[in-house]
DSSP file (Angstrom, degrees, kcal/mol; ACC not computed):
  #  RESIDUE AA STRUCTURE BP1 BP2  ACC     N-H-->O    O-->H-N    N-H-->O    O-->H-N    TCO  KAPPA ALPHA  PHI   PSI    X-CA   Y-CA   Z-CA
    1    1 A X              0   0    0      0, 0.0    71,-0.1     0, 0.0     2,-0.1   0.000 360.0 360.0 360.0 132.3  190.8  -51.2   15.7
    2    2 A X    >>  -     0   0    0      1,-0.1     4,-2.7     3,-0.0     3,-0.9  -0.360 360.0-110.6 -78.0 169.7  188.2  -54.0   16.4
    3    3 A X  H 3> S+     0   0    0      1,-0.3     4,-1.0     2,-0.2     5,-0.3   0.952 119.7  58.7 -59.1 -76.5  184.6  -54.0   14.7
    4    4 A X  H 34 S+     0   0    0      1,-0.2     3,-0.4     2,-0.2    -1,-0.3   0.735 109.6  38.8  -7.2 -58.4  183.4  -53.2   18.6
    5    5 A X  H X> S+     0   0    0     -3,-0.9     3,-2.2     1,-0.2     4,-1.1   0.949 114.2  52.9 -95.0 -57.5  185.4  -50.0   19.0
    6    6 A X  H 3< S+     0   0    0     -4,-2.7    -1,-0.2     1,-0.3    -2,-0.2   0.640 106.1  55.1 -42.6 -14.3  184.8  -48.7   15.4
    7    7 A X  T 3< S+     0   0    0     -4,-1.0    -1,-0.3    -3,-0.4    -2,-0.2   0.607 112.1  47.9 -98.6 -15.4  180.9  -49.1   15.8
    8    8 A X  T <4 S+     0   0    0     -3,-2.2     2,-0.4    -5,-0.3    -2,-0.2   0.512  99.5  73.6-120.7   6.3  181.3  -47.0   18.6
    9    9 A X  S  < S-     0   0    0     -4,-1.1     2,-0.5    -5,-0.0     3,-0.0  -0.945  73.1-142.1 -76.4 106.5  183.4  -44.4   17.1
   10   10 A X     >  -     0   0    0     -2,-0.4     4,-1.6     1,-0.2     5,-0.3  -0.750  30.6-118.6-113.3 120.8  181.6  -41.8   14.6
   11   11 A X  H  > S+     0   0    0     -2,-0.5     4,-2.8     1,-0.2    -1,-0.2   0.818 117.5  58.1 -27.2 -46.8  184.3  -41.2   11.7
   12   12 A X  H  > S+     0   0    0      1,-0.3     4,-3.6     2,-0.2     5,-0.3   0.939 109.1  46.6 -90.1 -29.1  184.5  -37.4   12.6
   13   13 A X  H  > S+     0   0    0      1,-0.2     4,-1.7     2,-0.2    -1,-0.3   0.870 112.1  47.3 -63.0 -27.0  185.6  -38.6   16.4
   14   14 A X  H  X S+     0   0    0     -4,-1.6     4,-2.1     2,-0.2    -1,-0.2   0.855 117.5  47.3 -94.9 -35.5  188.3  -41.1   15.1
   15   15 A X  H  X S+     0   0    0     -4,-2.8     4,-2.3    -5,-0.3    -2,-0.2   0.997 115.4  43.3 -65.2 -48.5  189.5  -37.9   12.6
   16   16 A X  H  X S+     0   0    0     -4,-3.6     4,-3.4     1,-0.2    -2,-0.2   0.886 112.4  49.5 -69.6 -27.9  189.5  -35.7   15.3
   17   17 A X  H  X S+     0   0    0     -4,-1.7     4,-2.6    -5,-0.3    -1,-0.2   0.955 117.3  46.4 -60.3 -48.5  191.4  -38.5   18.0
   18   18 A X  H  X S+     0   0    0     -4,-2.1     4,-2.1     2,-0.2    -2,-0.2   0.958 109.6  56.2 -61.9 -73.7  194.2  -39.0   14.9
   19   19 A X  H  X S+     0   0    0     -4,-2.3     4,-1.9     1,-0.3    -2,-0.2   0.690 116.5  33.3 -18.0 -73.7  194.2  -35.1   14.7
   20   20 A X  H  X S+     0   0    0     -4,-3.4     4,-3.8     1,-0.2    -1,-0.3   0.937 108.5  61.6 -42.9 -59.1  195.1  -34.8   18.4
   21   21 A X  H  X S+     0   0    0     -4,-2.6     4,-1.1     1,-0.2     5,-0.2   0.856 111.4  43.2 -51.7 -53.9  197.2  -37.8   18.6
   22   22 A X  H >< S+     0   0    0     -4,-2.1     3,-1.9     2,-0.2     4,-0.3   0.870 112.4  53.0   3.6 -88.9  199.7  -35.8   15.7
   23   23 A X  H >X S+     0   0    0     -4,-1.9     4,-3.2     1,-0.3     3,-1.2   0.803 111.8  39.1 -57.4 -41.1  199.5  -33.1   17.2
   24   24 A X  H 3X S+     0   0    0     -4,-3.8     4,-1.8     1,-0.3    -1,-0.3   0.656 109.4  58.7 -81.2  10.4  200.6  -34.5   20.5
   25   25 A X  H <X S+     0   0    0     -3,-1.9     4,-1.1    -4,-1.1    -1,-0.3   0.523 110.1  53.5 -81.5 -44.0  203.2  -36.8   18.6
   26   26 A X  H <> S+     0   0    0     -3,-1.2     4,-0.8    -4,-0.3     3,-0.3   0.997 115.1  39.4 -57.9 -67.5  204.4  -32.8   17.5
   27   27 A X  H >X S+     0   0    0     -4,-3.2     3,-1.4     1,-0.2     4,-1.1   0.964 110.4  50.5 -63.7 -70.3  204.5  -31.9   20.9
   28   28 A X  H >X S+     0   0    0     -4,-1.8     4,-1.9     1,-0.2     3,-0.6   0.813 107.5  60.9 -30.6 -35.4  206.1  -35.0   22.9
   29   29 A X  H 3X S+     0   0    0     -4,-1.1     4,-3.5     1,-0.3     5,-0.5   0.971 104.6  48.4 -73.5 -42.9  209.1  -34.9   20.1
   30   30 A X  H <X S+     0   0    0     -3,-1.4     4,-1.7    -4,-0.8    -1,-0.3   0.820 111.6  49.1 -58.7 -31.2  209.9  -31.4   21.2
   31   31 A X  H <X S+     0   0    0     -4,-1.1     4,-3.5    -3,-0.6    -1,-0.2   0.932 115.7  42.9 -99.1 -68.5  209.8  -32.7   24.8
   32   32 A X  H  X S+     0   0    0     -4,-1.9     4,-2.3     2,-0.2     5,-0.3   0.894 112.9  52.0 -65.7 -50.0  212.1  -35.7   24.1
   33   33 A X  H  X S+     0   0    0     -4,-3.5     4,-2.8     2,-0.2    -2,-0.2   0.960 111.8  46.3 -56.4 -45.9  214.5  -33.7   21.9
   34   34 A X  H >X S+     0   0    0     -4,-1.7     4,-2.9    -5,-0.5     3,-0.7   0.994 109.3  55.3 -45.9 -78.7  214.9  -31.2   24.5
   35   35 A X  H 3X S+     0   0    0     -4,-3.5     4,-2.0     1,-0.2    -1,-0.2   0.854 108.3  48.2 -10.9 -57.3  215.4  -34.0   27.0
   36   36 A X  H 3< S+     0   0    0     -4,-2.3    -1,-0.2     2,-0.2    -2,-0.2   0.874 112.7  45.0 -83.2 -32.8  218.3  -35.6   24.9
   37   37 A X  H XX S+     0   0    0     -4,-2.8     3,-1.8    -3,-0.7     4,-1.3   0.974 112.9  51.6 -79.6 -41.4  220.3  -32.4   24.4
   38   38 A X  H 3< S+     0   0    0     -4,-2.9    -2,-0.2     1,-0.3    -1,-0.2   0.798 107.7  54.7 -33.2 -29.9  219.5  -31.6   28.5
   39   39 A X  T 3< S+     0   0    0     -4,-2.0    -1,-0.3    -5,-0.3    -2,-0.1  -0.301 107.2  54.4 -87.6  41.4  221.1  -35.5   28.9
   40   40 A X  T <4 S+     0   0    0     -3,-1.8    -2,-0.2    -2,-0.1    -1,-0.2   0.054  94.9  76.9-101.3 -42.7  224.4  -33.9   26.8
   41   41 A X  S  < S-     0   0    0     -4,-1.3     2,-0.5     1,-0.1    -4,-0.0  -0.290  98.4 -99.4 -86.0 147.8  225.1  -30.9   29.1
   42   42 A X        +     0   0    0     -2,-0.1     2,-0.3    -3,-0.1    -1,-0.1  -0.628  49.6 177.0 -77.1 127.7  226.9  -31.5   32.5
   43   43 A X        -     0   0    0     -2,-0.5     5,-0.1     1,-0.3    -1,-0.0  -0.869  26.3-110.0-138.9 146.9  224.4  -31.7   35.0
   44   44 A X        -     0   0    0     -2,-0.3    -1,-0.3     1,-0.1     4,-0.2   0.058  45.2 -94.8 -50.9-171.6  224.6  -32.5   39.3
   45   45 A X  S >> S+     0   0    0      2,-0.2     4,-0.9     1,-0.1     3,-0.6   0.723 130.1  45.0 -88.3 -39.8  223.3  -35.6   40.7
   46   46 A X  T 34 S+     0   0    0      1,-0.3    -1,-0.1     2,-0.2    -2,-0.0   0.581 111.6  50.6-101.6  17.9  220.3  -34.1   41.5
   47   47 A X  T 34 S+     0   0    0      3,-0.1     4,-0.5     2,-0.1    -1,-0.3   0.235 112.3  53.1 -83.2 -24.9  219.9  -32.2   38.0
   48   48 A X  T <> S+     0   0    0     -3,-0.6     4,-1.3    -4,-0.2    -2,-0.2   0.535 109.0  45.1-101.9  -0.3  220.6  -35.6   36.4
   49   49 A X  H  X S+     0   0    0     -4,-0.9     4,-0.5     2,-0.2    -1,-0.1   0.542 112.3  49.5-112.8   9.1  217.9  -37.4   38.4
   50   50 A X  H  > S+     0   0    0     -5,-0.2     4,-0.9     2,-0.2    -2,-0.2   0.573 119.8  42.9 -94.5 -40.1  215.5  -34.5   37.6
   51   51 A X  H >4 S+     0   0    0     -4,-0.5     3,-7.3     1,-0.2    -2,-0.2   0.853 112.3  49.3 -72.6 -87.2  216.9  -35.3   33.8
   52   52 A X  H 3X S+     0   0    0     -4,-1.3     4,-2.6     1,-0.3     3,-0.4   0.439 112.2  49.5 -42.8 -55.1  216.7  -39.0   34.3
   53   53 A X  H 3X S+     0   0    0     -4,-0.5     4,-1.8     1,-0.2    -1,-0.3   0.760 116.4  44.7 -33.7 -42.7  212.5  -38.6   35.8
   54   54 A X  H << S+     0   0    0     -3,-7.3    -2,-0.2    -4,-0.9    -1,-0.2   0.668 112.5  46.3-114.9   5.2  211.6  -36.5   32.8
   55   55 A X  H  > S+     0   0    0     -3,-0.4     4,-1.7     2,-0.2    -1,-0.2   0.866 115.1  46.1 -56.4 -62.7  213.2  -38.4   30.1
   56   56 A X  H  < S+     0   0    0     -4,-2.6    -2,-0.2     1,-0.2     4,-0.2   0.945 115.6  49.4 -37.5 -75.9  211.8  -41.8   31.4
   57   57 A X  T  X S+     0   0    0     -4,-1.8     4,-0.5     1,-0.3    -1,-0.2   0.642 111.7  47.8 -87.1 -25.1  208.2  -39.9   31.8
   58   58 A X  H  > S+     0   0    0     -4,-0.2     4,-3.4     1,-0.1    -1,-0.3   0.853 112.7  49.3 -79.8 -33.8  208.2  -38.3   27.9
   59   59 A X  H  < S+     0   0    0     -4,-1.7     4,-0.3     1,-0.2    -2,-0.2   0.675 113.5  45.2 -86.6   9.4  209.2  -41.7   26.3
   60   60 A X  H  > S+     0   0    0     -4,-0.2     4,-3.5    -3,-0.2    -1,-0.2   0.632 113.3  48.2-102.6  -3.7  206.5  -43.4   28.2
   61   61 A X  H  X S+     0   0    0     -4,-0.5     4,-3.7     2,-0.2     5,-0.2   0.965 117.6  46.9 -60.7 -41.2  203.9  -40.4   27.2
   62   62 A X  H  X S+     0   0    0     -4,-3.4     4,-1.6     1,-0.3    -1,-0.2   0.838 108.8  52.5 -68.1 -26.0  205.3  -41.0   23.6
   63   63 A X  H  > S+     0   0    0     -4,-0.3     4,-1.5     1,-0.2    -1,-0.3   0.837 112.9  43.8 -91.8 -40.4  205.0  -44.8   23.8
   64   64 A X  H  X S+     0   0    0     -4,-3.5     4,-3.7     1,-0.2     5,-0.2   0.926 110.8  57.6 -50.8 -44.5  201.2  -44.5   24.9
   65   65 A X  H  X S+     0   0    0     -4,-3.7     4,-3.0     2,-0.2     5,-0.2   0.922 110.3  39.3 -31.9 -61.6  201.0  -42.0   22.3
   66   66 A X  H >X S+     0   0    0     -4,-1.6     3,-3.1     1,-0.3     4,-0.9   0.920 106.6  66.0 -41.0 -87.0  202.2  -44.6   19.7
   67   67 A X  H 3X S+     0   0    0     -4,-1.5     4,-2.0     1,-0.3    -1,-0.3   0.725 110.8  35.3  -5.2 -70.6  200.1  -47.3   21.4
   68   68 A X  H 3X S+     0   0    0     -4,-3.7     4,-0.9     1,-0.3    -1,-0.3   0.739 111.0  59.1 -91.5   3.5  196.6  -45.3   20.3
   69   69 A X  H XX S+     0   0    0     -3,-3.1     3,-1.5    -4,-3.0     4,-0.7   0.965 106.8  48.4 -58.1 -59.4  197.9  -44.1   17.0
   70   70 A X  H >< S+     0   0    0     -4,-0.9     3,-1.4     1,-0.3    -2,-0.2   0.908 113.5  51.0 -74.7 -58.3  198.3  -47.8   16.4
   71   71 A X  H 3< S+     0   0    0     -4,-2.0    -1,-0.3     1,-0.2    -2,-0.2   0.743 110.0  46.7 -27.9 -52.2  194.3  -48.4   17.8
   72   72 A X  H <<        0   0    0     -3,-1.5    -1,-0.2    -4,-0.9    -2,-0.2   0.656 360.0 360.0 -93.6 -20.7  192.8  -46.1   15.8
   73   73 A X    <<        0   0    0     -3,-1.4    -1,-0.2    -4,-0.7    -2,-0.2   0.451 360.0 360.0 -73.9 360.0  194.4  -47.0   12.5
């Protein structure tokens, strides 16, 4: 995190932002696991493009996710 963004961060805000960011790191993996066994099961064309939407849109949640874990450390 730069010297800017820490000054403007009070320690108990940056614990509680890690806190979330976990917890939603908890959540998203459920999201994604789920996702990957739904991509295993035989699914229509328009059940795989329903898969294909929400797969894309959890690994980019997760990848933002990541992204301000990384920020904050």
């Amino acid at each position: 995190m730069s010297e800017t963004a820490q000054a403007s961060i009070a320690p108990e805000q940056a614990k509680e932002i890690r806190r979330l960011a976990h917890d939603l790191s908890n959540a998203l993996e459920v999201v994604i696991q789920t996702s990957y066994l739904l991509g295993t099961a035989t699914l229509d064309e328009n059940a795989q493009r329903w898969h294909e939407m929400l797969d894309k849109g959890a690994k980019q949640a997760a990848e933002i996710n990541h992204q301000l874990r990384e920020q904050l450390r």
